[in-house]
C-alpha atoms as one frame of an Amber mdcrd trajectory, in Angstrom:
protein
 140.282  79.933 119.667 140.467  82.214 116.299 142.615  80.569 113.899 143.671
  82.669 110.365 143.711  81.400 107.576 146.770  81.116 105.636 148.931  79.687
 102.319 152.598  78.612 103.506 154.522  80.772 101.085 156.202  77.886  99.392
 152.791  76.280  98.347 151.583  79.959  97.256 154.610  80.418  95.224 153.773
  77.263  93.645 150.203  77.360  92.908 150.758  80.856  91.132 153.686  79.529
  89.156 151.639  76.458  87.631 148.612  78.619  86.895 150.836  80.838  85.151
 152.786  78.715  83.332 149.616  76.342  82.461 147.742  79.545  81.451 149.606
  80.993  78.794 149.861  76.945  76.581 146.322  76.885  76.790 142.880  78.187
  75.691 140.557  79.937  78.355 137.337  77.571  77.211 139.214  75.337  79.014
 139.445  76.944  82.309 137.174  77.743  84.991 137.089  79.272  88.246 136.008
  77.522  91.060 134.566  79.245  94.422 134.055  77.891  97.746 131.528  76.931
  99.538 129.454  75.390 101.691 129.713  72.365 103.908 127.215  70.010 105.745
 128.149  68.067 108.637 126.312  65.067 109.213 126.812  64.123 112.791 126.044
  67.873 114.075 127.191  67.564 117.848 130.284  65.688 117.592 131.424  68.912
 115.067 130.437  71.228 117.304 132.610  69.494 120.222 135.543  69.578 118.084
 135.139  72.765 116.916 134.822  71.163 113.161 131.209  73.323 112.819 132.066
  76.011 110.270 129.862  75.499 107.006 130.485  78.662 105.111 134.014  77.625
 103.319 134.685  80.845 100.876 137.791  80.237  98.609 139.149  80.193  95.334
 140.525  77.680  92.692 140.924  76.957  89.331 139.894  74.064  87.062 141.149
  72.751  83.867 139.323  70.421  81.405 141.477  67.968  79.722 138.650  66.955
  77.215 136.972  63.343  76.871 138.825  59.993  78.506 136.955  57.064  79.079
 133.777  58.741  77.884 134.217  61.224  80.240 135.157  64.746  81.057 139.088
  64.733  82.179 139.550  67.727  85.085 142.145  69.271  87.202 141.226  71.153
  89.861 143.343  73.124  92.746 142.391  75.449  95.024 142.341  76.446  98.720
 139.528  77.339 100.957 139.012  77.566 104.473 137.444  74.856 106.031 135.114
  73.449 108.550 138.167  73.004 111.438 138.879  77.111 110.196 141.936  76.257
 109.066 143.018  76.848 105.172 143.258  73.936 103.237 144.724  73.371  99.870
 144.062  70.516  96.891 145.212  69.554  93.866 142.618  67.059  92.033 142.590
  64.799  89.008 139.563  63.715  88.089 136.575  62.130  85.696 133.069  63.192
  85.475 130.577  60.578  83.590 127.470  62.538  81.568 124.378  61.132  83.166
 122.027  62.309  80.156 122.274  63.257  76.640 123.101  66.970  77.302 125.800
  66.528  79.778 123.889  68.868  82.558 124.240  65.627  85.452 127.495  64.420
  85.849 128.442  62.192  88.549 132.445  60.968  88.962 135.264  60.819  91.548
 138.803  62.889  91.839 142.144  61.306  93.336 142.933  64.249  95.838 146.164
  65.406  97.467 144.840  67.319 100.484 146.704  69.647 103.504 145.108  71.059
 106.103 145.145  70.931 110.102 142.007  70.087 110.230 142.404  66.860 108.613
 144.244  63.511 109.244 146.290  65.516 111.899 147.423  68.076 109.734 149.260
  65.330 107.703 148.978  66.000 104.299 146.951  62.779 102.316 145.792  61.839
  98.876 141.971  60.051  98.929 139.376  59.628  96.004 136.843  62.070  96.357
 133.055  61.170  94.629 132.019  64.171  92.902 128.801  65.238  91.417 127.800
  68.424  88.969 124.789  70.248  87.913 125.941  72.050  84.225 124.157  75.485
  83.183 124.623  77.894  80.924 127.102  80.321  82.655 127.804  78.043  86.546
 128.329  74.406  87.465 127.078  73.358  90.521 129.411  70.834  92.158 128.595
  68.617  95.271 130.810  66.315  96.945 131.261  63.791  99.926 134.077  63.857
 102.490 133.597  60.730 104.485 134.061  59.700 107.839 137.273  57.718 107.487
 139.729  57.234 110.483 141.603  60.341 111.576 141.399  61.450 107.896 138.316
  62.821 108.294 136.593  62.710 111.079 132.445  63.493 110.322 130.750  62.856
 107.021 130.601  66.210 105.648 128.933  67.151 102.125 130.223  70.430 100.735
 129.107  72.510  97.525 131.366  74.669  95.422 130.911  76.763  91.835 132.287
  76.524  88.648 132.076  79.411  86.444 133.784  78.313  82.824 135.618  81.068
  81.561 134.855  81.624  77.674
């Protein structure tokens, strides 16, 4: 079954109106643009059989550093992508990434997530702490996460990589 992928207008509306509002009362250094993906899933066969197999994930978000709490970086992120059940999902994140060395290139943290999607948790919307880990150079960050298998939330460990690119 083809499935396409799509915003409900309300949550469109919305997204565009906080990233224009949040836009013009802050600096760009702050901002990056995030783009989606790629996904792993870890028990192969039983995504096939539920037709949870699709690893390329393009999408688009934005994310928003804070600056320094608890010794480490404070960041919003929101964004929607289409996922591995090829069905859009959308986020909103808060979240904390810890430096791991002395130039802040390694990063390793966790984001509370509000999440809606059909693929997941029955196409209930849910908010779950996500771990998060990042990979700083010059111009990208490289960002991996881990969706565990948890109930119906989520249904196959799943590992997925997405890009920063820090607007200056």
């Amino acid at each position: 079954m083809t499935r396409t992928p799509m915003l409900s207008p309300c949550l469109t509306r919305l997204l565009l109106t906080a990233a224009l509002l949040s836009a013009s009362a802050v600096e760009a250094g702050n901002w990056g643009v995030n783009v989606y993906g790629l996904s792993y899933h870890w028990d192969r066969d039983q995504a096939r059989q539920n037709d949870w197999d699709n690893e390329f994930n393009p999408g688009l978000g934005v994310r928003y550093q804070l600056g320094s709490w608890l010794k480490a970086d404070a960041i919003l992120d929101a964004g929607a992508y289409y996922d591995s059940g090829r069905n859009t999902a959308v986020y909103a994140a808060a979240g904390l990434l810890w430096p791991l060395d002395r130039d802040k290139r390694f990063n390793l943290g966790v984001a509370i997530t509000a999440f809606h999607s059909d693929t997941y948790n029955q196409g209930d919307p849910f908010i779950a702490p996500i771990p998060l880990f990042s990979l700083r150079f010059d111009r990208v960050v490289v960002n991996l996460t881990h969706f565990p298998k948890v109930g119906n939330l989520n249904e196959i460990h799943t590992t997925a990589m997405f890009l920063t690119f820090p607007l200056r």
